[in-house]
C-alpha positions in Angstrom: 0.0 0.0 0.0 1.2 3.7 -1.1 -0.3 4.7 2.4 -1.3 3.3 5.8 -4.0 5.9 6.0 -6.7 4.3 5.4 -5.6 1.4 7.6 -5.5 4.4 10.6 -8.5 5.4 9.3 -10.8 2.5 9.9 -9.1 1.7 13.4 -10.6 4.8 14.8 -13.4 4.3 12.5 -14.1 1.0 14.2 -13.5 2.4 18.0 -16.1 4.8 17.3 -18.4 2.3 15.4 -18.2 0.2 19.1 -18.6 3.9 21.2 -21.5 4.6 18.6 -23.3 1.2 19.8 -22.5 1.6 23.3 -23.8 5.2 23.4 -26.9 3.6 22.0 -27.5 1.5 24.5 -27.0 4.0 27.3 -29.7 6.1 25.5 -32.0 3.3 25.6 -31.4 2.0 29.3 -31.8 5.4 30.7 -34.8 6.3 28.7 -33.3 9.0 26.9 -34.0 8.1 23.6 -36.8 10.8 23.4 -34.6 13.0 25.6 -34.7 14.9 21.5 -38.0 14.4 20.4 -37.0 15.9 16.6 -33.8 14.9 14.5 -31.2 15.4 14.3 -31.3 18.5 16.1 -32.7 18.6 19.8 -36.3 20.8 20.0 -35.0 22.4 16.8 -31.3 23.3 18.2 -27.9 21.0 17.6 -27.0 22.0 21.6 -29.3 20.7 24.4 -30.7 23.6 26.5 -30.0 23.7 29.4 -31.8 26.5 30.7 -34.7 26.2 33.4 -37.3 28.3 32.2 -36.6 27.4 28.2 -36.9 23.8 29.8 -40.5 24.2 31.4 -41.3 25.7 28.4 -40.4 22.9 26.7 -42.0 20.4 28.9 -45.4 22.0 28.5 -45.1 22.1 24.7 -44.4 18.4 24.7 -45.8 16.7 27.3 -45.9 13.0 26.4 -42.3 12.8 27.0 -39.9 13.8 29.7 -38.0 17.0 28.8 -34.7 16.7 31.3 -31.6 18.0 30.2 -29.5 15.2 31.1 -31.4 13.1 28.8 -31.2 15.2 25.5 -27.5 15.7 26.4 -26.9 11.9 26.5 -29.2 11.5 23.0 -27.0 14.8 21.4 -23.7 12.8 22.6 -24.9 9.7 20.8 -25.6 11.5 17.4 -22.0 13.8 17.6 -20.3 10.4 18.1 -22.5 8.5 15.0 -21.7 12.2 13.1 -18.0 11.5 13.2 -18.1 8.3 12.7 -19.9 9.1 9.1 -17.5 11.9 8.2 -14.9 9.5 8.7 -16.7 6.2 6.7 -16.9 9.3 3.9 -13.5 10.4 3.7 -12.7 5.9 4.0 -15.2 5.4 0.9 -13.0 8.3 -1.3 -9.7 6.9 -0.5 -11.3 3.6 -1.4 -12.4 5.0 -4.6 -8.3 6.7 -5.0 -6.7 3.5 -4.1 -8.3 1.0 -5.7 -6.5 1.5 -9.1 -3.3 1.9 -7.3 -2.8 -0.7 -4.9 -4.3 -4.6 -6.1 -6.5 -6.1 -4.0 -7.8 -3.0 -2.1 -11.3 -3.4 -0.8 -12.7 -0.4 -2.1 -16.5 -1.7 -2.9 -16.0 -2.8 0.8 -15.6 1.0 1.6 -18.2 2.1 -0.4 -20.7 -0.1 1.0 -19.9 1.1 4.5 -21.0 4.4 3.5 -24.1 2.9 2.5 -24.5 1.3 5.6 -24.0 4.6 7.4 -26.8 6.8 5.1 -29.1 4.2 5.9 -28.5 3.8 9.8 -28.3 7.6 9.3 -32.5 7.4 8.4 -32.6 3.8 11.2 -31.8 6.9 13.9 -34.4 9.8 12.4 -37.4 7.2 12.1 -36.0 5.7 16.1 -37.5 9.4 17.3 -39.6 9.9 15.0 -41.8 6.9 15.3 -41.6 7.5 19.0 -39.1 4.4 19.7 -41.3 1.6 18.3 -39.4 -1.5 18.8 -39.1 -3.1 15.4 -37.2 -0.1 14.2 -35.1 0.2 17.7 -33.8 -3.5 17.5 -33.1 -2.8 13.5 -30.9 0.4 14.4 -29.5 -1.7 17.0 -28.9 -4.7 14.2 -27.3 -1.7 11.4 -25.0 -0.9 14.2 -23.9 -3.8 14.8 -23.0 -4.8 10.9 -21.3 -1.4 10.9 -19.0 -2.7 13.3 -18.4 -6.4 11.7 -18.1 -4.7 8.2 -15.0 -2.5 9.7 -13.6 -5.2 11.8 -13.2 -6.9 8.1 -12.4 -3.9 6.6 -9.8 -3.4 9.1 -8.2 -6.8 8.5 -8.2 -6.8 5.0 -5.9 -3.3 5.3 -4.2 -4.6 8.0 -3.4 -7.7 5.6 -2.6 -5.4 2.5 0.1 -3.3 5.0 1.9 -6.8 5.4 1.7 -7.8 1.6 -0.8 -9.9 2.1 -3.2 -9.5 -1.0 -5.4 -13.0 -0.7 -8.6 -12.0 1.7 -9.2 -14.5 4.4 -11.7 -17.7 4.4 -13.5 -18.0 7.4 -14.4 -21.2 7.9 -18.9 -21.7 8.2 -19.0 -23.6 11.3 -17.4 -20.5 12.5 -19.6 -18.2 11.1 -22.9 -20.1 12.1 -21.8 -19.0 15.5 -21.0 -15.9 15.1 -24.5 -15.5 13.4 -26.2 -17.2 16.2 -24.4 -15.0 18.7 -25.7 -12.0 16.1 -29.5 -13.3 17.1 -28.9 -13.8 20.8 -27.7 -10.1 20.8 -30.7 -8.9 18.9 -33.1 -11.0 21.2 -31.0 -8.8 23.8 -32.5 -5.6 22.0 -35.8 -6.9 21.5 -35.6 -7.4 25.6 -35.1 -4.2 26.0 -37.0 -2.6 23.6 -40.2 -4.1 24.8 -38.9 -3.4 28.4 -39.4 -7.3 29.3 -36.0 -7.4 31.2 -38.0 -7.2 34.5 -41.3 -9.5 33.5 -39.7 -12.6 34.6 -37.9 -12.2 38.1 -37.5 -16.0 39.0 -33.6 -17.0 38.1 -35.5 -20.6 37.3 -38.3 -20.3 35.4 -40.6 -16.6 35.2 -42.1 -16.5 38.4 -41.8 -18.4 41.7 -45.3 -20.1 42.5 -47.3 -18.7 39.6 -48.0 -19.9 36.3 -47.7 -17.7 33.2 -49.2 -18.4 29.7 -46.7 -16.8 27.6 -48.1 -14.8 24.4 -45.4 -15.6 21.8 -48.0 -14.3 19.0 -48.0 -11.1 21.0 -44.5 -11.0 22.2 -42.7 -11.6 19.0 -45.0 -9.1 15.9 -42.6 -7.7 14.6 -44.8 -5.1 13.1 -46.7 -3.0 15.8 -48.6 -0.3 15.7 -47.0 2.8 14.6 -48.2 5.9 16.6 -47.7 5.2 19.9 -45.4 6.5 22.3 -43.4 3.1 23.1 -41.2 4.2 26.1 -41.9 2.1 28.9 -43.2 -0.4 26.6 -47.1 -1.6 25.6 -47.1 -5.2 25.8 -49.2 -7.3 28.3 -47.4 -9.2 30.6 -47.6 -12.3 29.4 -45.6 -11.0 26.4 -43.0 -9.9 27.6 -42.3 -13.2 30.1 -42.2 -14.4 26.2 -39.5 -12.4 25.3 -37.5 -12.5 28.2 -37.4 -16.5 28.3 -36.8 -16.8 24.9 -33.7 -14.7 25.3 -32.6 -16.9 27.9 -32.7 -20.3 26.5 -31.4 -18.1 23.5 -27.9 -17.9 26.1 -27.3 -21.5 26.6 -28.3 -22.1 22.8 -25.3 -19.7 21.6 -23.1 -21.0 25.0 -23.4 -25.2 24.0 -22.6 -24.7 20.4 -19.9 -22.4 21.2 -18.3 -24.9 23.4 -18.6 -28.0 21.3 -17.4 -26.0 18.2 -13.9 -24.7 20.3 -13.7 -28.4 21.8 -13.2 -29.4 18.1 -11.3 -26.6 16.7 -8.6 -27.2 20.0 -8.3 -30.9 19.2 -7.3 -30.4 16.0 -4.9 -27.6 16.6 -6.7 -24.4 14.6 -6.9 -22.3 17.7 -5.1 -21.8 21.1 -7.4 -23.6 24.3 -6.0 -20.1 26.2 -8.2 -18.1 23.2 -11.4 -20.4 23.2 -11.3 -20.1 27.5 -11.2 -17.3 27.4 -14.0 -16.3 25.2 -16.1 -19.1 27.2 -15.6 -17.5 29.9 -16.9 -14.3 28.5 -20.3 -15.8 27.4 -20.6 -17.0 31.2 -19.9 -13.8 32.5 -22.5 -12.6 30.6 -24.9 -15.0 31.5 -24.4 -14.0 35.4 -25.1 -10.3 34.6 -28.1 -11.2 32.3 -29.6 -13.3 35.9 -27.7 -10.7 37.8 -30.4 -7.7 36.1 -33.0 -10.3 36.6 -32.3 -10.7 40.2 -31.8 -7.2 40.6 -34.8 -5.7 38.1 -32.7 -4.3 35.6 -30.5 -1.7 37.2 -29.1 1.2 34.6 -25.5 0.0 35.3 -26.0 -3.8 35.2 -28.0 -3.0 32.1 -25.2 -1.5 30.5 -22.4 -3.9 31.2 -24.7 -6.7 30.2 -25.2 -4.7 26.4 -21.4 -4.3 26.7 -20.2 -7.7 27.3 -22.7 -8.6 24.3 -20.4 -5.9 21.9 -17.9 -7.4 23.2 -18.7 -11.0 22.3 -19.5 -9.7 19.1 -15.8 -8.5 18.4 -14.6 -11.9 20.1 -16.0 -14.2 18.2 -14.9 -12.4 14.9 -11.6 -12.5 16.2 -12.0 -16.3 16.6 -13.1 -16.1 13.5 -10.6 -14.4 11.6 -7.6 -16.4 13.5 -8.9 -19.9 12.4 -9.4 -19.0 8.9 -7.6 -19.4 5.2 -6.3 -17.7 2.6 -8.5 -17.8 -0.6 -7.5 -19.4 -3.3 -7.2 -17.3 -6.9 -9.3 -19.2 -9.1 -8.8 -16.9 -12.3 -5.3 -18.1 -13.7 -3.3 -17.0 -10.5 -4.9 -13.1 -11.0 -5.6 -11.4 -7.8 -8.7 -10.0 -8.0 -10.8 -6.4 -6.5 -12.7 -6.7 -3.7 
């Protein structure tokens, strides 16, 4: 490569891809995600007022939500992060476009499709306030965020790779990426948890409830397409709904935590990866597992919350490690040409 610009580039790109998601779940566990009821400014200004009588003035012009300035502070935060972050994906997508006639191999269409990504999570965040956090379209912003961050983690690699003369992309090998994909679900499931504010319907560590039976309302629990209109903080479904969500997020755990261990089992015996590596990231999924009981236990408490939605992000950026460090090279299968990517 002429430059390791771009390779600089997406590294902070990706370390503000993860902020970007982590900002987005603090806006969501501490109800803030209506702390700016327009986009993307905040009651028509890009700063947060903070001034007392402007913010009573506020609160009787809108009041179906909660006008605090803490809360349309943490939303503005979220949106100056996710504005840098596009102004850098940008400026990614035009070297892209300069390199890829100069250096082989370079993933430009990889860059430009990151900025793709970032227009449309760009409209994902507008309709989040606008549609007054209705959950289909919360757990989809969620979901683009979460692609951002695997798309640059293999953008990442792949410049990371060129830097070293490395022009063949990697193989990952499926087995591999089945997990990762059902890890991608459980995470989700996470969102639609919390979306749907069912983190506290079930607050028996075994089974929902302790002594009482609940018919759970999967039909309910899972429509994916809810009514648009109303004001979804604090959540609309029935009870019975969300005990749906909330256990099918848990057996969703150990789902992603058996296959997980049988698939490292087999990649240790035969040599493709490191037991200190696959322990490790074991032991992350359990760890996670206690803070997901641990905000049962204790009904969802803003910082257990948090670290629960962090350890997932961090799972996430685990298991494509694993991913990438078992894999291949790819094979050239047009006469020994290397070809764009």
């Amino acid at each position: 490569m002429a430059s390791n610009l771009p390779l600089k580039l997406a590294t902070i790109a990706l370390f503000l891809a993860v902020e970007v998601v982590l900002m987005g779940g603090f806006t969501r566990i501490t109800d803030s995600g209506l702390g700016c009821p327009d986009w993307p400014g905040c009651f028509g200004k890009m700063v947060m007022t903070t001034d007392t009588e402007m913010l009573s003035y506020l609160q009787e012009r809108y009041p179906e939500i909660h006008v605090a300035a803490h809360k349309g502070w943490i939303e503005m935060i979220h949106r100056y992060i996710a504005g840098i972050l596009g102004l850098l994906i940008m400026w990614l997508a035009y070297l892209g476009y300069r390199e890829k006639e100069k250096t082989p191999n370079y993933p430009y269409l990889l860059s430009l499709l990151l900025l793709g990504m970032v227009v449309v999570q760009g409209a994902f965040g507008a309709f989040t306030v606008t549609l007054k956090l209705v959950p289909n379209i919360v757990t989809l912003h969620l979901m683009g965020g979460l692609i951002i961050v695997s798309t640059l983690m293999y953008l990442r690699q792949r410049l990371k790779r060129l830097a070293k003369g490395e022009l063949r992309p990697l193989k990952m090998r499926a087995p591999v990426v089945v997990g990762v994909v059902l890890l991608f679900i459980q995470i989700l499931l996470g969102g639609w948890v919390s979306t749907n504010y069912a983190g506290w319907a079930c607050p028996a560590v075994f089974g929902c409830t302790t002594g009482t039976e609940v018919q759970y309302d999967f039909q309910n629990g899972f429509n994916f397409f809810p009514e648009i209109g109303l004001n979804y903080e604090g959540g609309q479904l029935e009870h019975a709904a969300r005990a749906a969500i909330q256990m099918v997020h848990r057996a969703g755990a150990f789902v992603v935590l058996g296959y997980w261990i049988l698939l490292l089992t087999f990649y240790i015996r035969g040599r493709l990866l490191k037991a200190r590596q696959a322990s490790h990231f074991i032991g992350l999924i359990l760890v996670q597992i206690v803070f997901g009981y641990a905000n049962v236990v204790y009904a969802v408490p803003d910082s257990l919350a948090f670290i629960h939605h962090a350890l997932g992000v961090l799972l996430l950026f685990s298991a494509w490690s694993i991913a990438y460090s078992t894999s291949t090279e790819q094979e050239d299968a047009v006469y020994g040409n290397v070809r764009h990517a």
